[in-house]
C-alpha positions in Angstrom: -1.6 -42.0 -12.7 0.9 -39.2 -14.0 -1.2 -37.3 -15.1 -2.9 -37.3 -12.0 -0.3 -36.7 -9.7 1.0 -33.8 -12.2 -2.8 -31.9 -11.6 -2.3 -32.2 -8.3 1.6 -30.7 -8.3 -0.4 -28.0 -10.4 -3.6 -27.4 -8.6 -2.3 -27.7 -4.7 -0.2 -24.4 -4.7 -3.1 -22.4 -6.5 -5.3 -23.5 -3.5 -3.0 -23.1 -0.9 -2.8 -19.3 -1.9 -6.1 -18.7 -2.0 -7.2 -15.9 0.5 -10.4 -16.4 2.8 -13.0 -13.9 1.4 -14.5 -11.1 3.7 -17.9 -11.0 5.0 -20.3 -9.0 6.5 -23.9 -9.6 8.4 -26.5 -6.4 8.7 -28.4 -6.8 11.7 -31.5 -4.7 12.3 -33.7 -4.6 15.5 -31.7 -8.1 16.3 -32.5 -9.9 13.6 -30.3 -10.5 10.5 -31.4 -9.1 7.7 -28.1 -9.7 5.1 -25.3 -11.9 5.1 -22.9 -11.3 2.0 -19.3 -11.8 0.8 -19.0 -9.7 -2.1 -20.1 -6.3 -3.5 -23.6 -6.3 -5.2 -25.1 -2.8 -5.2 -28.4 -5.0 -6.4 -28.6 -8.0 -4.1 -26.7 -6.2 -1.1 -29.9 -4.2 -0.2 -32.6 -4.2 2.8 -35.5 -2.6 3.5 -36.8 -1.2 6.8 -40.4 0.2 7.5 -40.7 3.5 9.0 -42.2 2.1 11.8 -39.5 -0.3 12.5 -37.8 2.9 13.6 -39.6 3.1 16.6 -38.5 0.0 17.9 -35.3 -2.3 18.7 -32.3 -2.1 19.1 -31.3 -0.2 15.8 -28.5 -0.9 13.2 -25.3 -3.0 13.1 -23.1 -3.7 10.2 -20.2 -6.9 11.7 -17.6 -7.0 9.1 -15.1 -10.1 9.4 -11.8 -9.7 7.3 -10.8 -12.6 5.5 -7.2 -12.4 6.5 -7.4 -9.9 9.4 -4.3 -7.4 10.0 -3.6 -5.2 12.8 -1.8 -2.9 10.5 -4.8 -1.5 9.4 -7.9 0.4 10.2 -10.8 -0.6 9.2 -13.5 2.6 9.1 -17.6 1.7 8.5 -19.9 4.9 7.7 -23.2 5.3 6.4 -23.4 8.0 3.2 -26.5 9.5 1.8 -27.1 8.9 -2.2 -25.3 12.5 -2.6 -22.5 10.9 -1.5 -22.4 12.2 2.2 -21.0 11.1 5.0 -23.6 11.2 7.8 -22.2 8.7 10.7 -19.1 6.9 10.8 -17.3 4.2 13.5 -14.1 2.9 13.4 -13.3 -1.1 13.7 -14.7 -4.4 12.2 -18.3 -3.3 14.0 -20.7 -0.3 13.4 -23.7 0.1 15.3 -26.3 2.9 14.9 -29.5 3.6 16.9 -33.2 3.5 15.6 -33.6 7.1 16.7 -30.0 8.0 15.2 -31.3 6.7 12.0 -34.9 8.3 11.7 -33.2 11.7 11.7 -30.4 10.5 9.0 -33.7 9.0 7.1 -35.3 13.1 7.3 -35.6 13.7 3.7 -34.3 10.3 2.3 -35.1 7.0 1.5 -32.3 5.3 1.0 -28.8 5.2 2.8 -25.5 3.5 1.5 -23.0 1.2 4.2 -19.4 0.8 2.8 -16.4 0.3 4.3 -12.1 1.1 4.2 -9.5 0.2 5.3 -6.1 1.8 5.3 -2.4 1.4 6.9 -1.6 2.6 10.6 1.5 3.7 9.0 1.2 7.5 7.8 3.9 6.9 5.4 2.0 3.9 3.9 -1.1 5.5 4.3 -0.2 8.1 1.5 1.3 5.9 -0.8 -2.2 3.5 -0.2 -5.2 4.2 -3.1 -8.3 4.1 -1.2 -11.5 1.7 -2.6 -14.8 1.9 -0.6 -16.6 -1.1 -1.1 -20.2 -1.6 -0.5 -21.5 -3.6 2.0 -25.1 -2.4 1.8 -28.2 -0.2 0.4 -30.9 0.8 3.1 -34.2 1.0 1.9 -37.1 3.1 3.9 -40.8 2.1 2.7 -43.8 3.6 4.2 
């Protein structure tokens, strides 16, 4: 019975610190196509037929913060594998059109999501080191 009641002194204040993870859904002509919680340049990919282009609604990445803040600002853009940016929003939510798309696809076939987030505060913003983290790889086929 001690020893029980000493895991539990032990184990209660690792879990009460624990942070709620982040998560994000990829929604494509209104359907969801990938819901993750952590970076996986493998798993975190879709794929979209050229001719899904033509149709729908388009593209919209819904990040949800695990521990949200209004001190910060959170920035979503597509890059192409060259490491360019081609479109960006700022906020938990990025939305792109089919047609939009199609002309980012000219030339490619595959287009990277990630997301940052830094401070409001100048000050804190250049004291802040900035990490992109993936949220997702878009694959064109056919």
């Amino acid at each position: 019975m001690k020893m029980l009641s000493l895991l539990l002194i032990a184990v209660l204040p690792i879990l009460a610190q624990a942070q709620p993870a982040d998560s994000w859904k990829v929604i494509h002509n209104g359907k969801t196509r990938l819901t993750a919680h952590a970076e996986n340049a493998t798993a975190n990919t879709i794929t979209i037929r050229r001719a899904d282009l033509a149709k729908g609604a388009g593209l919209q990445v819904v990040y949800a913060p695990g521990t949200p803040s209004a001190d910060w600002i959170r920035t979503i853009a597509l890059y192409a594998p060259d490491d360019t940016e081609l479109a960006t929003g700022s906020g938990n939510r990025f939305t792109i059109s089919n047609a939009r798309l199609r002309k980012l696809f000219a030339g490619r076939t595959q287009l990277m999501v990630y997301t940052i987030s830094l401070p409001k505060d100048p000050a804190k913003r250049a004291l802040v080191r900035v990490r992109r983290i993936h949220l997702c790889t878009i694959v064109l086929k056919g």
